[in-house]
N, CA, C and O atoms as a MOPAC input file, in Angstrom:
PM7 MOZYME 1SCF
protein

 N      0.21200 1    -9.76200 1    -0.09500 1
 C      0.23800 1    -9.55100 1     1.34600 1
 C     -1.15600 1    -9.87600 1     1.89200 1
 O     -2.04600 1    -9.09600 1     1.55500 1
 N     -1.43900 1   -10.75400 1     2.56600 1
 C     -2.22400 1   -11.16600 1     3.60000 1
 C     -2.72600 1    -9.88300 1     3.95400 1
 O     -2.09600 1    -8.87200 1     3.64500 1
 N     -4.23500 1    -9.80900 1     4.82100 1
 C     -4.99800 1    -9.45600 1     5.64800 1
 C     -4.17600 1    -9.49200 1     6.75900 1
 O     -3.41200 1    -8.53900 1     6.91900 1
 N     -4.17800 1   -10.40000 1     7.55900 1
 C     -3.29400 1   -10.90000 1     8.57300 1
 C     -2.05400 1    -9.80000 1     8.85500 1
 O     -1.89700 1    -9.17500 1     9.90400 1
 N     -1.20700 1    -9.72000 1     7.64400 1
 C      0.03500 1    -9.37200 1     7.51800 1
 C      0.06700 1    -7.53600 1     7.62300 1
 O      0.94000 1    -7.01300 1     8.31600 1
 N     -0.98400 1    -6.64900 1     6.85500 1
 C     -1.82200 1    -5.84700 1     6.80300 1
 C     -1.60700 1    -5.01300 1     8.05900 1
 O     -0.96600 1    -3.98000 1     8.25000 1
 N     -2.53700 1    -5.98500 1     9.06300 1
 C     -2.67700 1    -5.70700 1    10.19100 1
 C     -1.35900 1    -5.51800 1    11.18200 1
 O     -1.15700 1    -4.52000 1    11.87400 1
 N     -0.47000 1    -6.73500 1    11.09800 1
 C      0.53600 1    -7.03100 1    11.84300 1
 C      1.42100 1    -5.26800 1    11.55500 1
 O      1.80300 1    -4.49000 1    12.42900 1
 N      1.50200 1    -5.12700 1    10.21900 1
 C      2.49500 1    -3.99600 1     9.83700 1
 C      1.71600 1    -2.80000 1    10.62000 1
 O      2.52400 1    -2.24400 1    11.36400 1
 N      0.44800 1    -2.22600 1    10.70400 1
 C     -0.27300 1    -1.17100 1    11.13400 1
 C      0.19100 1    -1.31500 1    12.42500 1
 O      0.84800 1    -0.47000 1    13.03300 1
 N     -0.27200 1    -2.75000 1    12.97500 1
 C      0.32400 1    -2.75400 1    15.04300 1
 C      1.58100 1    -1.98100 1    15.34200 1
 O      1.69100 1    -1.14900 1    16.24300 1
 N      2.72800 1    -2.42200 1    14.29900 1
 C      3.61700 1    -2.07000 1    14.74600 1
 C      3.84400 1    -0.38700 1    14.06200 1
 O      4.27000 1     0.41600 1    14.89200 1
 N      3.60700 1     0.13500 1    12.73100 1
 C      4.06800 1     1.29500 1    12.08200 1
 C      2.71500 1     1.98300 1    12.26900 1
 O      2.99600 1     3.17600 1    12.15200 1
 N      1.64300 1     1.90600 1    12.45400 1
 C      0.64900 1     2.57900 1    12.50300 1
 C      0.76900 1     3.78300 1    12.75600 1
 O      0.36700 1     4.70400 1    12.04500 1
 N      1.79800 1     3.94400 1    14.65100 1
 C      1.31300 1     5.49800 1    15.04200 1
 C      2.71600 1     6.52700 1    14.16200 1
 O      3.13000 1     7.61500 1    14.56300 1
 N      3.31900 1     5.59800 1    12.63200 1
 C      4.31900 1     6.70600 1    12.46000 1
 C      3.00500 1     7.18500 1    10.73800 1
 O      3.26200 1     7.97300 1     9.82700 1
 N      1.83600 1     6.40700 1    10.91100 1
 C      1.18300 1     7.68700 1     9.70400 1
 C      0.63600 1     8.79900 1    10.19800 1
 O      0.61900 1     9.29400 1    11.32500 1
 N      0.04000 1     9.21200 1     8.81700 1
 C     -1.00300 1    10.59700 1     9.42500 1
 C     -2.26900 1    10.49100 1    10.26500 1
 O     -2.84500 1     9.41300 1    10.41300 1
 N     -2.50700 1    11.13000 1    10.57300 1
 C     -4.04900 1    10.72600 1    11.13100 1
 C     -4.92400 1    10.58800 1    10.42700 1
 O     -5.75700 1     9.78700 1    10.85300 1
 N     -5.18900 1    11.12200 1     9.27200 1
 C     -5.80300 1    10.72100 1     7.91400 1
 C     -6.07800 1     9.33400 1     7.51400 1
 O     -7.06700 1     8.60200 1     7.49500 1
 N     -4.71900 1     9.23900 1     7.17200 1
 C     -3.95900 1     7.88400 1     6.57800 1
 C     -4.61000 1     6.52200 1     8.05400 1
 O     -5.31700 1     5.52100 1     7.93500 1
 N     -3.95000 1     7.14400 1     9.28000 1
 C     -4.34400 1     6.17300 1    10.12300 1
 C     -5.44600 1     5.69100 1    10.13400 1
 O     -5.70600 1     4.48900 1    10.18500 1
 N     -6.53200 1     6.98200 1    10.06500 1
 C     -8.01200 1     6.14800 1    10.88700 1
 C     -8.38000 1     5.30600 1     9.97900 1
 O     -8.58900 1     4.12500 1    10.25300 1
 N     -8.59300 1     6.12000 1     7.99900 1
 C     -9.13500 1     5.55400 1     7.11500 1
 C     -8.72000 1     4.07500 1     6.87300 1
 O     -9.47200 1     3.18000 1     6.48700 1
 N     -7.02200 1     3.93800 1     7.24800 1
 C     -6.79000 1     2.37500 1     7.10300 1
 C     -7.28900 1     1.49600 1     8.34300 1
 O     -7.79200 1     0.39200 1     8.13800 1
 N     -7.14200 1     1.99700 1     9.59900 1
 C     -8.13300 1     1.16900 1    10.33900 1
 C     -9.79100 1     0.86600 1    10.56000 1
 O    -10.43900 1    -0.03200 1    11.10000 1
 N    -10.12100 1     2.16900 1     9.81200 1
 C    -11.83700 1     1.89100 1     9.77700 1
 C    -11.94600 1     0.87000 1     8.43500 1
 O    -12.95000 1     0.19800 1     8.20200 1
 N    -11.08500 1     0.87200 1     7.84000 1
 C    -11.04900 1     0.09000 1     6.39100 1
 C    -10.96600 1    -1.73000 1     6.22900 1
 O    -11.83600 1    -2.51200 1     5.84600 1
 N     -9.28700 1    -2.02900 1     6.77900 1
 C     -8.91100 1    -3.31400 1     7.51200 1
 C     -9.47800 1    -3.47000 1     8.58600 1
 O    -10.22100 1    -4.44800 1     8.49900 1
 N     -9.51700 1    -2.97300 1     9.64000 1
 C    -10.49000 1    -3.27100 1    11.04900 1
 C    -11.43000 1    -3.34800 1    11.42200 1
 O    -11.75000 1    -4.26400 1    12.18000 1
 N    -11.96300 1    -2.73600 1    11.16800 1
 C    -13.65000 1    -2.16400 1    11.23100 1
 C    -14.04400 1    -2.66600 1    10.01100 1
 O    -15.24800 1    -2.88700 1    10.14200 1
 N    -13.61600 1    -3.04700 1     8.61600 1
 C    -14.45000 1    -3.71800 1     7.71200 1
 C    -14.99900 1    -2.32100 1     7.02800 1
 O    -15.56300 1    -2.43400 1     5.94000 1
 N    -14.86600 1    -1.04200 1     7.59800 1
 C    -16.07900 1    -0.49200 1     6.56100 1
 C    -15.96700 1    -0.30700 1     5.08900 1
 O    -14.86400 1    -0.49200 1     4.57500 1
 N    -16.88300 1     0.00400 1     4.42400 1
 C    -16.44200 1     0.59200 1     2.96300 1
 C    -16.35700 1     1.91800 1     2.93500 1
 O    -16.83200 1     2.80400 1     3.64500 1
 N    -15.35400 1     1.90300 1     1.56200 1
 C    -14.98500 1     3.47900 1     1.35800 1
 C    -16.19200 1     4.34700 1     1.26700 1
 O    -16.09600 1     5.56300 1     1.43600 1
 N    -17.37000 1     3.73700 1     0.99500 1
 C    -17.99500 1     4.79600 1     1.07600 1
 C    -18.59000 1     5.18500 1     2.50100 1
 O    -19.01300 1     6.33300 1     2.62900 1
 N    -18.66000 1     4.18400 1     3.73500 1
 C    -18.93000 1     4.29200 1     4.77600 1
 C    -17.59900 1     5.30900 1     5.64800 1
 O    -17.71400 1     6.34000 1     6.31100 1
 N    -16.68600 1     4.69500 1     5.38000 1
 C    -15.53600 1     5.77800 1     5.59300 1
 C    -15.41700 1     7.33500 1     4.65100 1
 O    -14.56900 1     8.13300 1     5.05000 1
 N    -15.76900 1     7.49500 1     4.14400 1
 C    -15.94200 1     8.71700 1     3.25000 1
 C    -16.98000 1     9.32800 1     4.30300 1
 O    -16.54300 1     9.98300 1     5.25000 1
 N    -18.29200 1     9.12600 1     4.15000 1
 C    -19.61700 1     9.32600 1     4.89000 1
 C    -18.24700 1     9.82000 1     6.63400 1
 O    -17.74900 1    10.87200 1     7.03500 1
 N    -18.20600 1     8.75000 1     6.97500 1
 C    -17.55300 1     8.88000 1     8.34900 1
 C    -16.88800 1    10.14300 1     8.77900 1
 O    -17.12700 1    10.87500 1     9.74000 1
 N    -15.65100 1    10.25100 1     7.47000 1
 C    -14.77600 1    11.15900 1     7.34800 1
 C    -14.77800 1    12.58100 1     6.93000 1
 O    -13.86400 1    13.39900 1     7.03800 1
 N    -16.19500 1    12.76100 1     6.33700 1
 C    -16.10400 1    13.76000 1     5.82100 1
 C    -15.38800 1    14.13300 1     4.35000 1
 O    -15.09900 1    15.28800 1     4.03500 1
 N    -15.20800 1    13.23900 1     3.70600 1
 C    -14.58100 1    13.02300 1     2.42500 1
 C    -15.08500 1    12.39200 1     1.63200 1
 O    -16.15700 1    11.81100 1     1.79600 1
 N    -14.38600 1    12.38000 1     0.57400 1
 C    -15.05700 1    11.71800 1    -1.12000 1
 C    -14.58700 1    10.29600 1    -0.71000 1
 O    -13.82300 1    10.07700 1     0.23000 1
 N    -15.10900 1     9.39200 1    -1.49200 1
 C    -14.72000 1     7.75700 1    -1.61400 1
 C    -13.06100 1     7.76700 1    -1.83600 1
 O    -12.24500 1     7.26100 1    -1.06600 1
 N    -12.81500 1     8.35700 1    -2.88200 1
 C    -11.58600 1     8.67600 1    -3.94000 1
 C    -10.51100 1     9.06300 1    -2.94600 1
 O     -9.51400 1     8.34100 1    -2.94600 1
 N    -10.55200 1    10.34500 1    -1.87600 1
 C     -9.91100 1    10.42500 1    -0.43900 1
 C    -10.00500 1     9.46800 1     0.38100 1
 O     -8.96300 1     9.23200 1     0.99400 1
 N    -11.03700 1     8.71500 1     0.65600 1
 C    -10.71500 1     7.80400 1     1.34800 1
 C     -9.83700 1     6.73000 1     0.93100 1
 O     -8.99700 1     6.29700 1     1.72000 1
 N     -9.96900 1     6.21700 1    -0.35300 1
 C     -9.25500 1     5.27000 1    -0.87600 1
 C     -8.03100 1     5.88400 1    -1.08800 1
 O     -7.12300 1     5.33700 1    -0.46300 1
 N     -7.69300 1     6.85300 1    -1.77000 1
 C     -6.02600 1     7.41300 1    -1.20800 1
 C     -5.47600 1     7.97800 1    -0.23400 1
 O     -4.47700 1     8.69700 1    -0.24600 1
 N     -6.08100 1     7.68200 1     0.58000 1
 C     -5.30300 1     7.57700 1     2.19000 1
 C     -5.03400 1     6.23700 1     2.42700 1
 O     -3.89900 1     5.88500 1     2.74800 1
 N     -5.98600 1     5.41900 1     2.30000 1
 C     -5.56200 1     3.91800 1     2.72100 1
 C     -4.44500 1     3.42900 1     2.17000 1
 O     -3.58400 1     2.87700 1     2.85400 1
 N     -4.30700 1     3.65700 1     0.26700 1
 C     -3.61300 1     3.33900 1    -0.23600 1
 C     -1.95600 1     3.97800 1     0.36900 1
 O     -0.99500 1     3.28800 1     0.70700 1
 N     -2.05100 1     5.41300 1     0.35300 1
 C     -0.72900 1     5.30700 1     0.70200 1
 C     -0.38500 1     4.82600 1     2.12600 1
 O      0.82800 1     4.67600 1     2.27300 1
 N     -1.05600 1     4.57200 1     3.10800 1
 C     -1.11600 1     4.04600 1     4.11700 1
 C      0.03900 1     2.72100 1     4.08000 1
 O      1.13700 1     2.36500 1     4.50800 1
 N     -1.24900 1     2.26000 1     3.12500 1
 C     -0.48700 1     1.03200 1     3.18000 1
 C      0.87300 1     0.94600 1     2.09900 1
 O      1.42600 1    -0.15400 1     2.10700 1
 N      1.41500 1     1.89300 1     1.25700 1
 C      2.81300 1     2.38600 1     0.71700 1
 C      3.81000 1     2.66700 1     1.82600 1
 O      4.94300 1     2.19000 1     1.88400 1
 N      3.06900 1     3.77700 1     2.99300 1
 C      4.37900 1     3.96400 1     3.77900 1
 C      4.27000 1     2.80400 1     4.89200 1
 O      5.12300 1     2.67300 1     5.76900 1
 N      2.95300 1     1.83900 1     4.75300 1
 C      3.77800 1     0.71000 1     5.97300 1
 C      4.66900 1     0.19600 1     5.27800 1
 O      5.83200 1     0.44400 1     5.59500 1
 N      4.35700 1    -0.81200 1     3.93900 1
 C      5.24800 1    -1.68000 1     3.26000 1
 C      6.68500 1    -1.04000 1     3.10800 1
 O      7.70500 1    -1.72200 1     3.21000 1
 N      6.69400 1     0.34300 1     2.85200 1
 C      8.36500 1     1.42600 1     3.40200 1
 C      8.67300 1     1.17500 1     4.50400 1
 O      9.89300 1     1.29000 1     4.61800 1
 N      8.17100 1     0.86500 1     5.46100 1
 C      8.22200 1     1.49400 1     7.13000 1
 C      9.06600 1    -0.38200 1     7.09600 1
 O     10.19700 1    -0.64700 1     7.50200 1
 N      8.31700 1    -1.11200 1     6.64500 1
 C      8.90000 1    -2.67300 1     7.06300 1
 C     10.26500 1    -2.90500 1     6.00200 1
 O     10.97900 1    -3.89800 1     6.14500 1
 N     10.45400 1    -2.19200 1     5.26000 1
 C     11.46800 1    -2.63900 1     4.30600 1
 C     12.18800 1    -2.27600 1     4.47200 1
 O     13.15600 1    -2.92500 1     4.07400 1
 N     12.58400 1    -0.63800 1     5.34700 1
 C     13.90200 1    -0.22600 1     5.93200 1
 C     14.08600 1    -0.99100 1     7.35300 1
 O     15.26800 1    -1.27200 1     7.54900 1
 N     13.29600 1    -1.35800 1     8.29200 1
 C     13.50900 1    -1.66900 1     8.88500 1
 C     13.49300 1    -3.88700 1     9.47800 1
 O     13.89900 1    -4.77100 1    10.23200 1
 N     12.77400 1    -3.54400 1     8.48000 1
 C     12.52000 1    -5.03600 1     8.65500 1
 C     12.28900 1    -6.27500 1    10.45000 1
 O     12.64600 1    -7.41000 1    10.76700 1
 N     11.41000 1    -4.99900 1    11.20100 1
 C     10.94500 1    -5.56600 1    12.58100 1
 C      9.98000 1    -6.27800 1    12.42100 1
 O      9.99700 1    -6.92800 1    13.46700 1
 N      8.90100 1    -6.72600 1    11.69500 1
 C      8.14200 1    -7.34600 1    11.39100 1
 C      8.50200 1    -9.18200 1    11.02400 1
 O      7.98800 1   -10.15400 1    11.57800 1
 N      9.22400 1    -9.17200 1    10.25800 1
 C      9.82400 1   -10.02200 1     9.43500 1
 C     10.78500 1   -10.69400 1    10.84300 1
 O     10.65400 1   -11.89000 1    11.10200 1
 N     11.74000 1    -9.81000 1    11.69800 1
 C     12.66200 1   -10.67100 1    12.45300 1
 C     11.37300 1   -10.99600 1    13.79500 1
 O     11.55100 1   -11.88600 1    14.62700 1
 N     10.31100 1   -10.24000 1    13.78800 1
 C      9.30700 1   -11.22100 1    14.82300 1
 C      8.75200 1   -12.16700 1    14.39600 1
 O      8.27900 1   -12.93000 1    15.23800 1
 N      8.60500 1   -12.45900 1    13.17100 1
 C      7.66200 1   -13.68400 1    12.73800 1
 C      8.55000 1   -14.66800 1    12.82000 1
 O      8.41300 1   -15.74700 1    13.39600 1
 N     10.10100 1   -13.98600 1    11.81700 1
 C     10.79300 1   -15.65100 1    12.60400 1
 C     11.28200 1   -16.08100 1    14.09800 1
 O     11.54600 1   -17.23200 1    14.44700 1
 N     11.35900 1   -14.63800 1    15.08900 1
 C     11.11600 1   -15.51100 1    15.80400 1
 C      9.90300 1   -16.27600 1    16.76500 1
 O      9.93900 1   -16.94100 1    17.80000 1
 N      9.10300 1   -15.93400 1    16.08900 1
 C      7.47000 1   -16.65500 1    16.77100 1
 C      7.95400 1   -18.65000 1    15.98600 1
 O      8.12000 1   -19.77700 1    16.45300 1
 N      7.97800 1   -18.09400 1    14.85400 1
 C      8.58100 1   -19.86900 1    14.48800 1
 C      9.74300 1   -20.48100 1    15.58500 1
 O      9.55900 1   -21.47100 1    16.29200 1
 N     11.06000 1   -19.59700 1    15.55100 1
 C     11.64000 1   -20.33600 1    16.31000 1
 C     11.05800 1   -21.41600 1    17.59300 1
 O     11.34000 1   -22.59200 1    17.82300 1
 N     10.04700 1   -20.36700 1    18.35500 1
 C      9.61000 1   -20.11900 1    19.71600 1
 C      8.43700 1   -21.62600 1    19.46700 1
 O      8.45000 1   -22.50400 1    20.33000 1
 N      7.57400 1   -21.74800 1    18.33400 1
 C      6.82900 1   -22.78600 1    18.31800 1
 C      7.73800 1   -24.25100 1    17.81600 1
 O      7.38900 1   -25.41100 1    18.03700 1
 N      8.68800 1   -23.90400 1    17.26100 1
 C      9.88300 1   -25.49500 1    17.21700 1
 C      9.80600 1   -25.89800 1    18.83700 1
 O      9.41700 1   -27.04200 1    19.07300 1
 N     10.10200 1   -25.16200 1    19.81200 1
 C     10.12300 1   -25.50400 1    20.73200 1
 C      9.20800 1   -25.19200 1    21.99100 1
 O      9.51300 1   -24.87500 1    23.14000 1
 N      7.72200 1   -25.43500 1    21.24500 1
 C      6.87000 1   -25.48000 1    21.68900 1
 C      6.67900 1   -24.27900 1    23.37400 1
 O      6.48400 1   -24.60300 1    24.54500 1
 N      6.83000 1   -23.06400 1    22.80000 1
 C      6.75400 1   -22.05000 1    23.67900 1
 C      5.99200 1   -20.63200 1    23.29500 1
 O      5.93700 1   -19.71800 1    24.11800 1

């Protein structure tokens, strides 16, 4: 999974994590920081920070596989550029 792709899943499933889970994966993918800058940030160990992100990113890749909204926007962004729109 892409960076890119990462992101796309957080836009859309983001506000169904924890707040935990949320910030650490956006200060992480977004913000670039390191776990240990997010640890420092958070008030937590490296080890917490990195298992928040991680399951973060477990319940997006869940969040897109039951629902699969991600996947029917990308094809239709293709459709939409066949015909140059």
């Amino acid at each position: 999974m892409t960076r890119s792709d990462k992101s796309l899943l957080f836009d859309y499933f983001g506000p169904l994590l924890s707040d935990r889970q949320r910030d650490c994966y956006d200060l992480y993918y977004n913000d670039d920081l390191s776990l240990s800058e997010i640890a420092e940030l958070k008030g937590i160990s490296r080890q917490g920070a990195w298992d928040a992100i991680r399951h973060a990113e477990s319940r997006l890749v869940e969040f897109e596989e039951k629902t699969g909204v991600v996947a029917r926007i990308k094809e239709l962004e293709a459709e939409l550029e066949k015909y140059g729109v």
